[in-house]
PyMOL Python script that loads the backbone (N, CA, C, O; Angstrom):
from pymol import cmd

cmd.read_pdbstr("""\
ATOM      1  N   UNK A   1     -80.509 -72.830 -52.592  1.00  0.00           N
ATOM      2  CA  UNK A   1     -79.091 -73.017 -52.330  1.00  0.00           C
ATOM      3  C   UNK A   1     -78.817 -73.228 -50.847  1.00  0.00           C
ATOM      4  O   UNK A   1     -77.670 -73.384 -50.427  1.00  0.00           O
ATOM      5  N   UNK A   2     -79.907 -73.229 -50.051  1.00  0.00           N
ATOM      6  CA  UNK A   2     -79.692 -73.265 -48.762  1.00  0.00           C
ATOM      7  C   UNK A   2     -78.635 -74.543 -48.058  1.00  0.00           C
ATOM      8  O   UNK A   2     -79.205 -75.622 -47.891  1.00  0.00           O
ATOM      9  N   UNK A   3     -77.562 -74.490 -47.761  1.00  0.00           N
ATOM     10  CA  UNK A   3     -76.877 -75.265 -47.048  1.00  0.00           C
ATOM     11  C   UNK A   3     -75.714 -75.458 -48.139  1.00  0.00           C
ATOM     12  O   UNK A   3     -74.956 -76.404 -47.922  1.00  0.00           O
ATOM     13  N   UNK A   4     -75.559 -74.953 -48.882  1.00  0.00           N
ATOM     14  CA  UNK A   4     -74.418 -75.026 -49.756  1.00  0.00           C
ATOM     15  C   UNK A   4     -73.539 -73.941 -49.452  1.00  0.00           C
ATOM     16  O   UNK A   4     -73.880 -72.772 -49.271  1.00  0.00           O
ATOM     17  N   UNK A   5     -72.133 -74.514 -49.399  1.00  0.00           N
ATOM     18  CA  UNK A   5     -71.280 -73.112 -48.934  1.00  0.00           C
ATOM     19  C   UNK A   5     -69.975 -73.553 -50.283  1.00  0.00           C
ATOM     20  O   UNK A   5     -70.118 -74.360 -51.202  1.00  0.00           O
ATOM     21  N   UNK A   6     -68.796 -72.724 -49.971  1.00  0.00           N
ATOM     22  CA  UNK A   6     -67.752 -72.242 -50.721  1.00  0.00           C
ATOM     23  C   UNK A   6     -67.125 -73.926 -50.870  1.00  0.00           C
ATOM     24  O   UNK A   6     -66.873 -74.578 -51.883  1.00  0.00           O
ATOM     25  N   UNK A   7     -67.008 -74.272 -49.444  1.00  0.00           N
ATOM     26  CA  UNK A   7     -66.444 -76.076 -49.718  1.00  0.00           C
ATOM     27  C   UNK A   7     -67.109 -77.134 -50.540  1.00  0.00           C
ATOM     28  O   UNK A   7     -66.549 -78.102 -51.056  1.00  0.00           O
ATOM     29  N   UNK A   8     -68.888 -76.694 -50.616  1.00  0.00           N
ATOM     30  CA  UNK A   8     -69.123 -77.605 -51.291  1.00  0.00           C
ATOM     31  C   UNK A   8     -69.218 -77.689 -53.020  1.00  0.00           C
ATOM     32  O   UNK A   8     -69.418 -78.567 -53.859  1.00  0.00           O
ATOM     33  N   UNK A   9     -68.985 -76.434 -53.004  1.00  0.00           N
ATOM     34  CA  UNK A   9     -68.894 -75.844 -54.910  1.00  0.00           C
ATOM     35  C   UNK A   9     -67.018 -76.277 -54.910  1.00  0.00           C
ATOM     36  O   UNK A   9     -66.853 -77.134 -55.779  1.00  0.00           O
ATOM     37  N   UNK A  10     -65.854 -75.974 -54.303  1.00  0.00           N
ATOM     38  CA  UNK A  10     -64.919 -76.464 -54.225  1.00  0.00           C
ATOM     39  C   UNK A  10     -64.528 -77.856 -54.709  1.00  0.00           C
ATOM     40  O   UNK A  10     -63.712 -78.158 -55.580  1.00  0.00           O
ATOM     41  N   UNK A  11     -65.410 -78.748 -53.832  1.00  0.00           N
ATOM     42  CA  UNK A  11     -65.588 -80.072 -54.141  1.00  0.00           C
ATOM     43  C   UNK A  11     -65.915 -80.256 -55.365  1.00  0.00           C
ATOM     44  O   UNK A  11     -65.038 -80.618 -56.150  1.00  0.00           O
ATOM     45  N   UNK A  12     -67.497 -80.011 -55.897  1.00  0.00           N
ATOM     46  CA  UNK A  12     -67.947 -80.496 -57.141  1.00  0.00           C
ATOM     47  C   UNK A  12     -67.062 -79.655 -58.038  1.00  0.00           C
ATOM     48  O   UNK A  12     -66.661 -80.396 -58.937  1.00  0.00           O
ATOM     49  N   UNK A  13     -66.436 -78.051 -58.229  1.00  0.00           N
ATOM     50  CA  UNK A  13     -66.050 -77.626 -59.311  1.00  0.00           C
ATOM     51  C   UNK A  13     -64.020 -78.457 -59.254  1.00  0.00           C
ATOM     52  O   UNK A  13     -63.271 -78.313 -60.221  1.00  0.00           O
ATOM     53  N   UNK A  14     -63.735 -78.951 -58.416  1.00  0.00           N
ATOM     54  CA  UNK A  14     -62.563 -79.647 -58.216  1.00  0.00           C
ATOM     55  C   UNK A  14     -61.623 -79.884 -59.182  1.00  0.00           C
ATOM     56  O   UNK A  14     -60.480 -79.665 -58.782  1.00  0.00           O
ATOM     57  N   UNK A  15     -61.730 -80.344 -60.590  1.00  0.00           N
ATOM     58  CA  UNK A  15     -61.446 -80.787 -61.537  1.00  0.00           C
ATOM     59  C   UNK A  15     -60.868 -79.956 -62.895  1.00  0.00           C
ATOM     60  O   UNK A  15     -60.141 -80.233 -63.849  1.00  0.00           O
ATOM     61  N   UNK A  16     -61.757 -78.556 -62.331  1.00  0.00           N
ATOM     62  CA  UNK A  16     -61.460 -77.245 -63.077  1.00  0.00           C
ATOM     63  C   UNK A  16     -60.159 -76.317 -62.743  1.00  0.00           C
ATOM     64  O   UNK A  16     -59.785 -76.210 -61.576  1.00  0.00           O
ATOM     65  N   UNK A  17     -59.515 -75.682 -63.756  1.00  0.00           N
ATOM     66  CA  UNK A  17     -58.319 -75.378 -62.967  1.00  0.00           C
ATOM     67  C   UNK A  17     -58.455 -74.079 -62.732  1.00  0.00           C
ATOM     68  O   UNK A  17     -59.068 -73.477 -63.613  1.00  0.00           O
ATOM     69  N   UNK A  18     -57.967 -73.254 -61.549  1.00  0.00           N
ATOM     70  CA  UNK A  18     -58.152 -72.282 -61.091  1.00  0.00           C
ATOM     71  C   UNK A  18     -58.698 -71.020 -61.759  1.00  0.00           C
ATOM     72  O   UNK A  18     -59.450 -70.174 -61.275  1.00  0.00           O
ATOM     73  N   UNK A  19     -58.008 -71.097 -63.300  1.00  0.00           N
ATOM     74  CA  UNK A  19     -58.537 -70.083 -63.887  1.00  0.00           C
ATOM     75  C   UNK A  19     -59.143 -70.515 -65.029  1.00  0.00           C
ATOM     76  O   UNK A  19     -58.335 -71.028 -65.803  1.00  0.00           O
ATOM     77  N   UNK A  20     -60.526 -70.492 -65.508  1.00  0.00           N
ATOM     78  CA  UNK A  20     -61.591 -71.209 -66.519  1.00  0.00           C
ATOM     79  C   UNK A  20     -61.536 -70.454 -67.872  1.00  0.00           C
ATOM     80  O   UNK A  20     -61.768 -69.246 -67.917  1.00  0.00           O
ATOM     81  N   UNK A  21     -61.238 -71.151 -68.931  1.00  0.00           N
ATOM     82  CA  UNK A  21     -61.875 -70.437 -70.511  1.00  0.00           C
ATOM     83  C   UNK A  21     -63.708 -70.595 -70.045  1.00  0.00           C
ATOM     84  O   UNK A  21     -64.448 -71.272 -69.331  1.00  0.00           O
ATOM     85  N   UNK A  22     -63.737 -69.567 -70.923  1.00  0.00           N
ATOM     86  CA  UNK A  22     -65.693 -69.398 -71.225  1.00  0.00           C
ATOM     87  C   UNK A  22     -66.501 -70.309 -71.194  1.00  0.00           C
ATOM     88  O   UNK A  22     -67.502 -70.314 -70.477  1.00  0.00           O
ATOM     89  N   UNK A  23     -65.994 -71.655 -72.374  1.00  0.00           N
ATOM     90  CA  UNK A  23     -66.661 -72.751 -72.157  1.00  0.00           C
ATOM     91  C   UNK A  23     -66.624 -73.505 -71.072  1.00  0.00           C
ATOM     92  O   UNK A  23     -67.683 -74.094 -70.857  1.00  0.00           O
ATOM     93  N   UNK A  24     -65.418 -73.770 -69.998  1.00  0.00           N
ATOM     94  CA  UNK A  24     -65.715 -73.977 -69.214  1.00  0.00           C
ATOM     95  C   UNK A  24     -66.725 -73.292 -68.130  1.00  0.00           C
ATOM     96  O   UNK A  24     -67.680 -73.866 -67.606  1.00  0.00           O
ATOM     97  N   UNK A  25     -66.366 -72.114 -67.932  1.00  0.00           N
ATOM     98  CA  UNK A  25     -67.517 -71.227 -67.445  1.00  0.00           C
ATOM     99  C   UNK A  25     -69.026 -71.478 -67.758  1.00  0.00           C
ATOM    100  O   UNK A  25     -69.931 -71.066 -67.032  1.00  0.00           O
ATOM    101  N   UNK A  26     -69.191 -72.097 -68.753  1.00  0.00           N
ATOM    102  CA  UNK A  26     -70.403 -72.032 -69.100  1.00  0.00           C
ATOM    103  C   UNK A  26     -70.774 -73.793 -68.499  1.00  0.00           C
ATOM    104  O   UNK A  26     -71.753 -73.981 -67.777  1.00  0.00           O
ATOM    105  N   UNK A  27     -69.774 -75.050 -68.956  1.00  0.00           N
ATOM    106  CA  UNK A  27     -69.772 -75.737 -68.072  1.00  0.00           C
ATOM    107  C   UNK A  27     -70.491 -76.078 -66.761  1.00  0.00           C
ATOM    108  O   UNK A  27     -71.332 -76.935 -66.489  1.00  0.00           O
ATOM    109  N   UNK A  28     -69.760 -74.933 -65.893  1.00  0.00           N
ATOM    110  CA  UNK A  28     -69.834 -74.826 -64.503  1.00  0.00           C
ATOM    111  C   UNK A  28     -71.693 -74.510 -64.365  1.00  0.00           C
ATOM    112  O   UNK A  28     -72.566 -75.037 -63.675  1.00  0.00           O
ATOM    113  N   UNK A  29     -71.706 -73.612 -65.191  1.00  0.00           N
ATOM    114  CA  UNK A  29     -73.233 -73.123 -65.040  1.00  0.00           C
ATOM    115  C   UNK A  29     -74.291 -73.680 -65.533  1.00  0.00           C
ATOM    116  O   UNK A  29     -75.347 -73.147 -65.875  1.00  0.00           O
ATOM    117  N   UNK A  30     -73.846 -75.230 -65.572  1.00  0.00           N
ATOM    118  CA  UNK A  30     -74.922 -76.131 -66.416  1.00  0.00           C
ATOM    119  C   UNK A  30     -75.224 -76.170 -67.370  1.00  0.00           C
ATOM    120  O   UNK A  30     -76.169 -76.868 -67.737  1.00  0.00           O
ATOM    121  N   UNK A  31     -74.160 -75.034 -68.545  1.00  0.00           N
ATOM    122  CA  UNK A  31     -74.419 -75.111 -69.722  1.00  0.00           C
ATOM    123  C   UNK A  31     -75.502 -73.900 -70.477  1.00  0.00           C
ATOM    124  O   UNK A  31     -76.361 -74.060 -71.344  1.00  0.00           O
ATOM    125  N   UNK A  32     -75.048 -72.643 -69.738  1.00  0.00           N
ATOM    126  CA  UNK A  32     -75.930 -71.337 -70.301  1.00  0.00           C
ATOM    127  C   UNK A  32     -75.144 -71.024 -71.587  1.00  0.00           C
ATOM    128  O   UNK A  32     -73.995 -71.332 -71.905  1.00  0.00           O
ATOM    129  N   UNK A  33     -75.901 -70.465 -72.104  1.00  0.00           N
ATOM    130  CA  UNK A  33     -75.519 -69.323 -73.353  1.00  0.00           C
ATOM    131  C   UNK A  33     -74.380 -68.922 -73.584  1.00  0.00           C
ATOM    132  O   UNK A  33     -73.983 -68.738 -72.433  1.00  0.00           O
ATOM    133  N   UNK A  34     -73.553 -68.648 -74.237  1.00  0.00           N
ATOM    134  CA  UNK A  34     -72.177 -68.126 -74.698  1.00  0.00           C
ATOM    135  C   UNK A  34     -72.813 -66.696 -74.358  1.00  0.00           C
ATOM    136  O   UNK A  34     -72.271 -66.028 -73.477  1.00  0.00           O
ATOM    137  N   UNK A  35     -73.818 -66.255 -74.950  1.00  0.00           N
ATOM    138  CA  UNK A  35     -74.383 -64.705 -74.928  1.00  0.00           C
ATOM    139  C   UNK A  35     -74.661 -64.670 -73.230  1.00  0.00           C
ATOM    140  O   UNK A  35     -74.222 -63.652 -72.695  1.00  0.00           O
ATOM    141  N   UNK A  36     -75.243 -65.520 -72.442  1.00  0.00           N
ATOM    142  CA  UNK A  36     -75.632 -65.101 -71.373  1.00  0.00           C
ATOM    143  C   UNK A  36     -74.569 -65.131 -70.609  1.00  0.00           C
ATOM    144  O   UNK A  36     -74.440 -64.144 -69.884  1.00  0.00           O
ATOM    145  N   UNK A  37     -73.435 -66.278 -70.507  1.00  0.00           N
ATOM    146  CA  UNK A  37     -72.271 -66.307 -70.035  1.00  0.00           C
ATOM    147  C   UNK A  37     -71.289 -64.672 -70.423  1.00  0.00           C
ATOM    148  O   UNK A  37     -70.829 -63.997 -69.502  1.00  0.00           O
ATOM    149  N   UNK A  38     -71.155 -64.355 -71.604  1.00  0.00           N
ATOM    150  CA  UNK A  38     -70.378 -63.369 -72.154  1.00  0.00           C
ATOM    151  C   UNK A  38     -71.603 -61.570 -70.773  1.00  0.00           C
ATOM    152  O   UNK A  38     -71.230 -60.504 -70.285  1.00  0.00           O
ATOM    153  N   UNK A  39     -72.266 -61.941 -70.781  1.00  0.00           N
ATOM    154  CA  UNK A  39     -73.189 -60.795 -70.282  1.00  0.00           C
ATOM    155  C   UNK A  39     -73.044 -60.964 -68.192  1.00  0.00           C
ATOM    156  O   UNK A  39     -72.958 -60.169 -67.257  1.00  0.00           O
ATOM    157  N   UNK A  40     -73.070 -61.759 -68.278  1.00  0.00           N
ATOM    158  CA  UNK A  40     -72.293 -61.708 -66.795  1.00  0.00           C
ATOM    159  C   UNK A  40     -71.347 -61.407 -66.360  1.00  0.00           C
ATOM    160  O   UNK A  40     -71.106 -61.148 -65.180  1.00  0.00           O
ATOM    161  N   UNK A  41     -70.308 -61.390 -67.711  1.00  0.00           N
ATOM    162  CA  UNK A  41     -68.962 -61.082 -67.677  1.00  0.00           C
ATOM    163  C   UNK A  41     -69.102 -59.577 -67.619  1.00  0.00           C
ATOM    164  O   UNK A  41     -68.641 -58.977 -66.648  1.00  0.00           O
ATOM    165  N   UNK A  42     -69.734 -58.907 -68.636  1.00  0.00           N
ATOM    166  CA  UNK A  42     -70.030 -57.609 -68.851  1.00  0.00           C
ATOM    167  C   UNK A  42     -70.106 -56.906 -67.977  1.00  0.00           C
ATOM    168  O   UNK A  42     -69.297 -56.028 -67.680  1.00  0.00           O
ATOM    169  N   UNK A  43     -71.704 -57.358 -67.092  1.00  0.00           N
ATOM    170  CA  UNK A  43     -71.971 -56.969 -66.061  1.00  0.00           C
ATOM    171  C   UNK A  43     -71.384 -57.191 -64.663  1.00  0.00           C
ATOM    172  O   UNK A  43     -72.066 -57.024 -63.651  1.00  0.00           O
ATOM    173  N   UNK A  44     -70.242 -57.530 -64.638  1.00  0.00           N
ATOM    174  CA  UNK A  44     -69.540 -57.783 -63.639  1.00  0.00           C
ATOM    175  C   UNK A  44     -69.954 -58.272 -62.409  1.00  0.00           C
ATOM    176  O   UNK A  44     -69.614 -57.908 -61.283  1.00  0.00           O
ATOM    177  N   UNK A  45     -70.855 -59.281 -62.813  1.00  0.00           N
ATOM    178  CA  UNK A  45     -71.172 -60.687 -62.360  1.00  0.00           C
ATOM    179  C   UNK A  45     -70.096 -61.550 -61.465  1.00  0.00           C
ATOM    180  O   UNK A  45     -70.175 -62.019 -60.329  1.00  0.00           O
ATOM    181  N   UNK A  46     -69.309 -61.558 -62.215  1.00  0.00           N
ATOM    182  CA  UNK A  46     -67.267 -62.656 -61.786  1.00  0.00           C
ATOM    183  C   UNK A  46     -66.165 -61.851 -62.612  1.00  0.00           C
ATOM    184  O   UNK A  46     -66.010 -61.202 -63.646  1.00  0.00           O
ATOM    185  N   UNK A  47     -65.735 -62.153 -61.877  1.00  0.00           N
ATOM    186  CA  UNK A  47     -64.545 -61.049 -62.335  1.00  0.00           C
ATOM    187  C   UNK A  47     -63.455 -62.072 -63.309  1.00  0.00           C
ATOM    188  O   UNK A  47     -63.158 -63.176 -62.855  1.00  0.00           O
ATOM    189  N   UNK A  48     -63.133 -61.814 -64.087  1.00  0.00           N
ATOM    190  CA  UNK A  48     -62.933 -62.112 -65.524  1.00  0.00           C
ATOM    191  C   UNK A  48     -61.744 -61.405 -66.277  1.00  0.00           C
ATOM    192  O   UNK A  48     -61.962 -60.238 -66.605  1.00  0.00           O
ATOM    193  N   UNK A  49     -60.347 -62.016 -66.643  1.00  0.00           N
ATOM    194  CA  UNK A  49     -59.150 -61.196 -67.256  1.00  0.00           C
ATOM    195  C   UNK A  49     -59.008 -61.912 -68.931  1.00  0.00           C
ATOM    196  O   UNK A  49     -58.671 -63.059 -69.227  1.00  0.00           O
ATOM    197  N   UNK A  50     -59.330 -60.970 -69.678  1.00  0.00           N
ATOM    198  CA  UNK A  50     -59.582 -60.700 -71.267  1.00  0.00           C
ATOM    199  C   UNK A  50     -58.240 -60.734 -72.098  1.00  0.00           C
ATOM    200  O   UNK A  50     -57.629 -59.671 -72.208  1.00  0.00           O
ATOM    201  N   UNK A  51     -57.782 -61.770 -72.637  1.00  0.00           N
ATOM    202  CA  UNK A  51     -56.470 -61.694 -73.081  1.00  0.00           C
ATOM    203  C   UNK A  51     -56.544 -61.695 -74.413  1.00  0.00           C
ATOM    204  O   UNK A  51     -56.114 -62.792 -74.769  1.00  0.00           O
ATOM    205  N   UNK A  52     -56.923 -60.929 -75.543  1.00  0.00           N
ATOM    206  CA  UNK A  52     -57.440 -61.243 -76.846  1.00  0.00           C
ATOM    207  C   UNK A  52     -57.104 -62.383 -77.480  1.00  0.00           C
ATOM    208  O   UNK A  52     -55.942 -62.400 -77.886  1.00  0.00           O
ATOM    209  N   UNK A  53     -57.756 -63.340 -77.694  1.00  0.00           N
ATOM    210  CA  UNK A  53     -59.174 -63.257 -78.053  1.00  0.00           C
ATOM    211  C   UNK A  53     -59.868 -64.109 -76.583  1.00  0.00           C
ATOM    212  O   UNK A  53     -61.063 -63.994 -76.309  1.00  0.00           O
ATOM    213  N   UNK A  54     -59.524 -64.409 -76.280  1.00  0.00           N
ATOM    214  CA  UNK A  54     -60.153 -65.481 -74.656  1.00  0.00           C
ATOM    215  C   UNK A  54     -60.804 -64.295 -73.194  1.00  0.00           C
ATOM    216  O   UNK A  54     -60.630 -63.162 -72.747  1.00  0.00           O
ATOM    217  N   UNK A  55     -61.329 -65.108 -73.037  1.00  0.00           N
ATOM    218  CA  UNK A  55     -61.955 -64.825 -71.342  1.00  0.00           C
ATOM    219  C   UNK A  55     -61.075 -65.428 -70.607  1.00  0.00           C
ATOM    220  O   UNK A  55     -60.406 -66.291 -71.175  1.00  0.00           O
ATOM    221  N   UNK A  56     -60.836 -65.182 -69.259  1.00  0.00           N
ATOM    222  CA  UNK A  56     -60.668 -66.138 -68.037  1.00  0.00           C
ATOM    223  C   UNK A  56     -61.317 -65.402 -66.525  1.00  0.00           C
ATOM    224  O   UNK A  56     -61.330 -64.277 -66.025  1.00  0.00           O
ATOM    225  N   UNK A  57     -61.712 -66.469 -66.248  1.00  0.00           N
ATOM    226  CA  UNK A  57     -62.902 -66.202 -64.840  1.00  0.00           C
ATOM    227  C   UNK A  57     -61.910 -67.178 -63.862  1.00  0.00           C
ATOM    228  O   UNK A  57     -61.945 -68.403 -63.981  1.00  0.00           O
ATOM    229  N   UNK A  58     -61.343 -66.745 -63.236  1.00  0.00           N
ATOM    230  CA  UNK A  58     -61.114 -67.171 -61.954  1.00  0.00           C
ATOM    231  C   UNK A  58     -62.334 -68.161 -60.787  1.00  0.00           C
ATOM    232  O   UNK A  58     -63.177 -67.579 -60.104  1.00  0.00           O
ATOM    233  N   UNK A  59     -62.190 -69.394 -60.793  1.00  0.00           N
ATOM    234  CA  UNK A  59     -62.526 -70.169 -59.917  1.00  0.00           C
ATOM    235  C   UNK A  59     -63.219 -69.502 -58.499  1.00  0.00           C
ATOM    236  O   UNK A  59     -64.382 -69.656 -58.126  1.00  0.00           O
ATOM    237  N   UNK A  60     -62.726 -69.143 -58.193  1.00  0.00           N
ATOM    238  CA  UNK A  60     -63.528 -68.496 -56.882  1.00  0.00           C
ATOM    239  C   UNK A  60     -64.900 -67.590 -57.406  1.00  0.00           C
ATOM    240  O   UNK A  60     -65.973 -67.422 -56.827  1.00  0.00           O
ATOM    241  N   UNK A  61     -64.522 -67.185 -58.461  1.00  0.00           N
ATOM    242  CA  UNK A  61     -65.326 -65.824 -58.578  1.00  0.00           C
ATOM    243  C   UNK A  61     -66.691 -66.995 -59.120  1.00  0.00           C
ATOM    244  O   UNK A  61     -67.591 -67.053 -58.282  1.00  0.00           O
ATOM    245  N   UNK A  62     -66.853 -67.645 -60.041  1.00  0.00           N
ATOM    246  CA  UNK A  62     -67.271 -68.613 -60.046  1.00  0.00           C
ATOM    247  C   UNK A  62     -67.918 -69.597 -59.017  1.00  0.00           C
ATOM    248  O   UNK A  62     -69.035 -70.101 -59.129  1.00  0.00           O
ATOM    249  N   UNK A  63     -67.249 -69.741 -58.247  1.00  0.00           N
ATOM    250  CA  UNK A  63     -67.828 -70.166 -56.998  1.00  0.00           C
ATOM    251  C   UNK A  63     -68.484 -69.022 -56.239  1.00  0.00           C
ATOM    252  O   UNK A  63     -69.343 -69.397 -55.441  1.00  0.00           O
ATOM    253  N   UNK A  64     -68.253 -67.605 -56.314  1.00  0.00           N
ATOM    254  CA  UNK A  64     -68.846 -66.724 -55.439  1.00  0.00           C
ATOM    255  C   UNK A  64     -70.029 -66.279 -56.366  1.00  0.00           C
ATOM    256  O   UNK A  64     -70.989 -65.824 -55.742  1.00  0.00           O
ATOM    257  N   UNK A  65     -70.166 -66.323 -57.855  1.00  0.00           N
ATOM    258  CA  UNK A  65     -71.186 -65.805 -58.282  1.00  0.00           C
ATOM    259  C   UNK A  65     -72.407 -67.252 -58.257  1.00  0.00           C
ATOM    260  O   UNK A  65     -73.471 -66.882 -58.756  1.00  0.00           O
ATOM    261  N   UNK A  66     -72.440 -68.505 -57.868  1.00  0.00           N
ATOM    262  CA  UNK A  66     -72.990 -69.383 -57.467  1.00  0.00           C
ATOM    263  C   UNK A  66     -73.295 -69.504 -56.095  1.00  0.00           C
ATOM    264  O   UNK A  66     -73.877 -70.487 -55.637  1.00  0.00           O
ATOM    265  N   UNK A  67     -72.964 -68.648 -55.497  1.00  0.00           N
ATOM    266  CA  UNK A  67     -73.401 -67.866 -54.188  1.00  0.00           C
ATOM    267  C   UNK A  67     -74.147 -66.893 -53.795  1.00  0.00           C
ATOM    268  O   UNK A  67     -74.503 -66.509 -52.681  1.00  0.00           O
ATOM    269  N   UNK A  68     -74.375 -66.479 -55.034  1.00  0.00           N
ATOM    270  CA  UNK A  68     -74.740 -65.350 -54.833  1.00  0.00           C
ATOM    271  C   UNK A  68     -76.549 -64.751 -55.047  1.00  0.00           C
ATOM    272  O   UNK A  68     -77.416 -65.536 -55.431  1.00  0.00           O
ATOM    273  N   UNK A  69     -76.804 -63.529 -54.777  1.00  0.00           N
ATOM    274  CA  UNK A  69     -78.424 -63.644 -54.503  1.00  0.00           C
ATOM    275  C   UNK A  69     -78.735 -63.335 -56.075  1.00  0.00           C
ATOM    276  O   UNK A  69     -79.955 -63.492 -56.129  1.00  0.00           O
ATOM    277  N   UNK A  70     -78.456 -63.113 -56.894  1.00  0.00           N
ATOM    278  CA  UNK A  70     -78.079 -62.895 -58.517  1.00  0.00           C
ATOM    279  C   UNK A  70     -78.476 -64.161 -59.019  1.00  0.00           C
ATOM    280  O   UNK A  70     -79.531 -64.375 -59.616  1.00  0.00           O
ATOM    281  N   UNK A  71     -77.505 -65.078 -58.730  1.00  0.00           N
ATOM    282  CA  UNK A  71     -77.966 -66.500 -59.256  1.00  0.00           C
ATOM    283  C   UNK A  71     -78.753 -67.686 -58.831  1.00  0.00           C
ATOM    284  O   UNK A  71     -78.932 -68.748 -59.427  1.00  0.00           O
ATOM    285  N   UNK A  72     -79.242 -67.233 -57.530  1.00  0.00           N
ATOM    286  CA  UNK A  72     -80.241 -67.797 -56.813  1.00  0.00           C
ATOM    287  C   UNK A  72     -81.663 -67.123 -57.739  1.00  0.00           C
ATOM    288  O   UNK A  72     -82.598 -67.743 -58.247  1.00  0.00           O
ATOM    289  N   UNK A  73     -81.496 -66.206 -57.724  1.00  0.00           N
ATOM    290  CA  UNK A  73     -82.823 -65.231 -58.436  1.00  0.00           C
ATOM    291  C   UNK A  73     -83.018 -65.772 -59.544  1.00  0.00           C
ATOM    292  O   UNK A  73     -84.086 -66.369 -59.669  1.00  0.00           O
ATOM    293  N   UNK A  74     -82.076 -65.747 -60.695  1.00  0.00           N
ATOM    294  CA  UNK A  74     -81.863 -66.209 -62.137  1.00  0.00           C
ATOM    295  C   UNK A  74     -82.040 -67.517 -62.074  1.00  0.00           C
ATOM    296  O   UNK A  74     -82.746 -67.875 -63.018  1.00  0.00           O
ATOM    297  N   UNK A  75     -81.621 -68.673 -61.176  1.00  0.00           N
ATOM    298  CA  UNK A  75     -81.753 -69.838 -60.965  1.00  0.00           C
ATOM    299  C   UNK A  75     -83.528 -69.857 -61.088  1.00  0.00           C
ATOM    300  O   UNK A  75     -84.181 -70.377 -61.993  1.00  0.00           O
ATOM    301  N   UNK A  76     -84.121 -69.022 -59.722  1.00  0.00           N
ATOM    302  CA  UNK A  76     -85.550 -69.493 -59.431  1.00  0.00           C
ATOM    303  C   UNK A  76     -86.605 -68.839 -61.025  1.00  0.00           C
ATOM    304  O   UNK A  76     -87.600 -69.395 -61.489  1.00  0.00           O
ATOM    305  N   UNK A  77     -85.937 -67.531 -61.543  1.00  0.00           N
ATOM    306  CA  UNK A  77     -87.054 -67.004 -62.637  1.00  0.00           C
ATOM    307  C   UNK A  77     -86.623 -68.392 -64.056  1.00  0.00           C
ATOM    308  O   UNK A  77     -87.265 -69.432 -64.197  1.00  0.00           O
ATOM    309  N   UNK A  78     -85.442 -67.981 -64.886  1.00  0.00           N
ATOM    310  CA  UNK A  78     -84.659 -68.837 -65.595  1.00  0.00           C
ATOM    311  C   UNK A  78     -84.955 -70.365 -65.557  1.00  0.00           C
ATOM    312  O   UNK A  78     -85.514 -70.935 -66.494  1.00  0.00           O
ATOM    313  N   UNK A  79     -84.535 -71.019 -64.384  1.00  0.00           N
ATOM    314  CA  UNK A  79     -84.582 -72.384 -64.252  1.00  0.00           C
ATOM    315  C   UNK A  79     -83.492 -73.110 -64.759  1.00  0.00           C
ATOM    316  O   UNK A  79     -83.303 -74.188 -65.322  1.00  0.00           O
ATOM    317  N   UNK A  80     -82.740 -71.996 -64.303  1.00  0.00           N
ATOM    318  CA  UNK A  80     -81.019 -72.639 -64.896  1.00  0.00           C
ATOM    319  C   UNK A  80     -80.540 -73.857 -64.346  1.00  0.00           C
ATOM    320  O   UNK A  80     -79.448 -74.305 -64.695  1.00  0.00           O
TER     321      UNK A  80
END
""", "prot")
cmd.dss("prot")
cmd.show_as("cartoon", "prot")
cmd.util.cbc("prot")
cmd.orient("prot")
């Protein structure tokens, strides 16, 4: 991830609106798991407001958990 910052996930996630349903979330992440997406949520990975029955992940948090040493790690074991 080296040289990637907050402007350049800004840019590419652009199109998404501030606050994401799941599938989009999962979207963003190249398309992981409903289960692995739902488990980040859990683990408070991105911070995430639960309105029965939906998720919503806030854009930033999204951009900050693609920042983060979590998904750099999961990126390099995974190959997400």
């Amino acid at each position: 991830m080296k040289g990637r910052s907050k402007k350049y996930y800004r840019k590419i996630f652009r199109a998404y609106p501030d606050m994401v349903t799941l599938l989009q979330f999962r979207e963003m992440l190249s398309g992981v798991s409903d289960n692995f997406a739902r488990k980040l949520i859990h683990e408070k990975h991105v911070k995430s407001i639960f309105i029965k029955p939906h998720y919503y992940i806030s854009k930033n948090s999204v951009i900050d958990y693609v920042l983060s040493e979590d998904y750099a790690k999961r990126k390099v074991r995974d190959h997400v």
